[in-house]
C-alpha positions as CSV (number, residue, x, y, z in Angstrom):
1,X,0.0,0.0,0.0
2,X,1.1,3.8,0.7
3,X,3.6,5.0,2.7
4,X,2.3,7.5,4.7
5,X,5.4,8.8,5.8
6,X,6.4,10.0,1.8
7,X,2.7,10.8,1.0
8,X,1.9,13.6,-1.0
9,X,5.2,14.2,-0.9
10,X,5.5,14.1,2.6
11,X,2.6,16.8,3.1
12,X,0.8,14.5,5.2
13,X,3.8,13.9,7.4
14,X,4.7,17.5,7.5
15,X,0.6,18.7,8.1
16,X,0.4,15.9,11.6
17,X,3.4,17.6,13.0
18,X,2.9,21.5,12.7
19,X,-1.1,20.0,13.8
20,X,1.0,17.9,17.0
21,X,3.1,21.0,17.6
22,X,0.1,23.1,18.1
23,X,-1.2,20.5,20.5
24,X,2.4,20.7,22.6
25,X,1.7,24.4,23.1
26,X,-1.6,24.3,23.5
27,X,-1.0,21.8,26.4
28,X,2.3,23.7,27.6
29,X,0.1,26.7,28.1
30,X,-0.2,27.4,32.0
31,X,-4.0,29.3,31.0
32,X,-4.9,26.1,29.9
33,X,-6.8,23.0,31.7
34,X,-3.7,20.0,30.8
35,X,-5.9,17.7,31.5
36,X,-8.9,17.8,28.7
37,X,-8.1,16.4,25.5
38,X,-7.1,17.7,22.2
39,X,-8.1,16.4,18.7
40,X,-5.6,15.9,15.6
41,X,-8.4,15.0,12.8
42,X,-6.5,13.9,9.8
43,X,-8.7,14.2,6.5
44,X,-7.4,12.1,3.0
45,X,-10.3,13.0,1.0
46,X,-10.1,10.7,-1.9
47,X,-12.3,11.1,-6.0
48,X,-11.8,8.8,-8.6
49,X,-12.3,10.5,-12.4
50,X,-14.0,8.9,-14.7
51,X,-12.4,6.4,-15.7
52,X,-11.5,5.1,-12.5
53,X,-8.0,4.4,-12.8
54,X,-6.3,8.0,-10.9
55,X,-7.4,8.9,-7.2
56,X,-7.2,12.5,-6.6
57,X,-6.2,12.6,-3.2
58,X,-6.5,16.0,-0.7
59,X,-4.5,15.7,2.8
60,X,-5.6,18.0,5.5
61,X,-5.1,18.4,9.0
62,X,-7.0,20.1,11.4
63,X,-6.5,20.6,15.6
64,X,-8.7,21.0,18.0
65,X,-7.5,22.4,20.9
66,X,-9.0,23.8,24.6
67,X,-9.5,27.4,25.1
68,X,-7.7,29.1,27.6
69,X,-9.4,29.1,31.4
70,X,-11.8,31.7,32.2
71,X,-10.6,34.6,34.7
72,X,-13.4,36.0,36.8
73,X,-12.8,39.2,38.5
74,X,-15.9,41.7,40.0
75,X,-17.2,44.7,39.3
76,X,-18.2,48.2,41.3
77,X,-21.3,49.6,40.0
78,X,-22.5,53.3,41.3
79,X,-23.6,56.4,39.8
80,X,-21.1,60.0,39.5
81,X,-21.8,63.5,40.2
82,X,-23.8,63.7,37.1
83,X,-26.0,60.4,37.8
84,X,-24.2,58.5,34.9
85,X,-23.3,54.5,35.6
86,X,-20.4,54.0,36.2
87,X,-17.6,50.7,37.3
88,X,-14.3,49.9,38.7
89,X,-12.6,46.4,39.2
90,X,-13.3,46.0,42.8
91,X,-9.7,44.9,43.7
92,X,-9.9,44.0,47.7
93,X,-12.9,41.4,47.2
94,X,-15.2,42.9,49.3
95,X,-16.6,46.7,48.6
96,X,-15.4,49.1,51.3
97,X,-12.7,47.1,52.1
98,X,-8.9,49.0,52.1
99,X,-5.6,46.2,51.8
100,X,-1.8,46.6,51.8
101,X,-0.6,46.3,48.4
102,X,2.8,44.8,49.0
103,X,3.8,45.8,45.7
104,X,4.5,49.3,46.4
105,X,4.2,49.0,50.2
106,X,0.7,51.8,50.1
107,X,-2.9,51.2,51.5
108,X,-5.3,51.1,48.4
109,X,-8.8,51.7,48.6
110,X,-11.3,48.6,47.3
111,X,-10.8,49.4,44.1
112,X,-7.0,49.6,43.9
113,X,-6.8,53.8,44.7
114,X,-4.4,54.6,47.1
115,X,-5.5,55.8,50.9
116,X,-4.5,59.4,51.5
117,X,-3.6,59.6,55.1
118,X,-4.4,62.9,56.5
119,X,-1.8,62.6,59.4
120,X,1.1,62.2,57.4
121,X,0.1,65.2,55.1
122,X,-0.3,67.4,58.3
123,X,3.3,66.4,59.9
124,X,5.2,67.1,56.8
C-alpha cells in the first residue's frame, strides 16, 4: 500500500506535526486546563475521475484544541456626580474594604486607589 510517511510528498507527514506541535503548546500553556483532550483529525479526502484508474487525493489536517481558562474578576457599579453608571474592578474582594498592596508598600482603597492619610500630610 502507501507510505504514509512520503505521501503527498511528505505533506501528510509535515501537516500531523505542525497540527501535533500546536497540540504541545496548546497543552504547555499554564491558562490552559492540561488535563482535557485535544483532537488531531487527519482528513485524505479521496475522488476517482471517470475512468476510475487516478485517485485524486486531498490531505488535511486540522486541531482541536482547549480554550484558555476563564478569569473571573468583579465589578463596582455606582452612579457619579452627574447620575451617569459608572464601574471599577473592585480589587480587595469585598466593597469598602482597604488592603496593603505589598507591591509598592501603600494602603489602596477597594478598588486599587491609594489611601491618602491625613496625618502624614499634616506632619510634613
Amino acid at each position: 500500500m502507501i507510505d504514509l510517511n512520503s505521501f503527498a510528498d511528505g505533506a501528510l507527514f509535515e501537516r500531523v506535526n505542525i497540527e501535533l506541535k500546536k497540540v504541545l503548546e496548546n497543552i504547555a500553556d499554564p491558562n490552559t486546563d492540561p488535563k482535557k483532550v485535544r483532537k488531531i483529525n487527519i482528513t485524505i479526502a479521496v475522488a476517482g475521475d471517470q475512468q476510475r484508474d487516478v485517485l485524486n487525493c486531498k490531505v488535511q489536517a486540522k486541531t482541536t484544541l482547549v480554550p484558555a481558562t476563564e478569569v473571573e474578576s468583579k465589578i463596582v457599579m455606582d452612579y457619579d456626580n452627574e447620575g451617569n453608571l459608572v464601574g471599577q474592578e473592585l480589587v480587595s474582594g469585598v466593597i469598602g474594604q482597604t488592603f496593603y498592596d505589598p507591591g509598592e508598600e501603600v494602603i489602596k482603597n477597594d478598588v486599587g486607589d491609594k489611601v491618602v492619610d491625613l496625618r502624614q500630610q499634616s506632619t510634613n
